[in-house]
N, C-alpha and C positions, 0 to 999 in steps of 0.2 A: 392545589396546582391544577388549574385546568388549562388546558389547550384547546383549541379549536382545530375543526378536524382539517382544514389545510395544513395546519404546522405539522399534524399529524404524516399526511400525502406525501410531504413534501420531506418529512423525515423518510417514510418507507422508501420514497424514490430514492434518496440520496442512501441509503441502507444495499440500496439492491447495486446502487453504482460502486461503491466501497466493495461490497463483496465480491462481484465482478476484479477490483482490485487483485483482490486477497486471494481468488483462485490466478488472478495470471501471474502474482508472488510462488504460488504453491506449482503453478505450471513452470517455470523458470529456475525452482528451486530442484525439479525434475530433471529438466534440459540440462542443467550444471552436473546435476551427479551423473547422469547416464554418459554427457561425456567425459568427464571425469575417466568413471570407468571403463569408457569405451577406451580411453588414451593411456588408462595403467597408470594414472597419475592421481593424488589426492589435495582438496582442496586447501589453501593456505587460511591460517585466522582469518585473515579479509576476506577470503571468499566465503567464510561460514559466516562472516558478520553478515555480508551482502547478500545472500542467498536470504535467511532470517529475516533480518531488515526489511527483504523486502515481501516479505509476509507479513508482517507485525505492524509497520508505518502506516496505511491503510487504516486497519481497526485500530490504532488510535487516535488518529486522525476524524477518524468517524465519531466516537465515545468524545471529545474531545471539543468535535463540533454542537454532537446532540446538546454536550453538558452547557456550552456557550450561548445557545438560542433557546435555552429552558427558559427564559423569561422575557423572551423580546419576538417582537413583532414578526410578521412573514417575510417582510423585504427582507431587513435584517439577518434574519434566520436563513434567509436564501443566499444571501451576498454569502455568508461564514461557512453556509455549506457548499460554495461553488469555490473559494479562495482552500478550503479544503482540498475537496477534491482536485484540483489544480496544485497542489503541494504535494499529492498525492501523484499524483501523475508525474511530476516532474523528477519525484525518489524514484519510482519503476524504469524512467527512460532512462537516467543517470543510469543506475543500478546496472539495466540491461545491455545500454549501449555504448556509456560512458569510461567502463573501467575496461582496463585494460587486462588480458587473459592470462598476462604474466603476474599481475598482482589476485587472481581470482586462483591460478593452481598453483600446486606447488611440484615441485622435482624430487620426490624423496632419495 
């Protein structure tokens, strides 16, 4: 299995943007519990999915794309890792922007 070292580039580049993902997952998953506790209120199943989710959708997304362009050309390999990252993007906004606060905490 060889690759050429663009498909290589273009993995790392696409690696460093997924991570970037996965810390603003990890930074959001912070923002929810601090207010959380800032408000004396705890998160409901959805909001644990959601917080998770959007940690984890990223790196799969990623591992998912690398395994897809192990044998195909740069275009190729670049389209699946931008249609990626773009599915990727569009979980973190949902996630962040999209749900509603009542379905993210819960009232115990």
């Amino acid at each position: 299995m060889t690759r050429s070292v663009g498909a290589w580039i273009i993995a790392a580049v696409f690696a460093l943007l997924f991570a970037y993902d996965v810390w603003e997952g990890i930074g959001n998953f912070i923002g929810v519990m601090s207010q959380s506790l800032s408000l004396g209120i705890g998160l409901s199943v959805f909001g644990w999915f959601a917080v998770i989710f959007g940690i984890i959708a990223p790196a799969v997304l990623f591992f998912g794309a690398l395994w897809l362009t192990r044998t195909k050309s740069l275009a190729p390999a670049l389209v699946i890792y931008i249609v990626a990252l773009s599915i990727s993007a569009v979980i973190g906004v949902d996630l962040a922007l999209g749900t509603n606060a009542f379905l993210i905490f819960s009232v115990n």
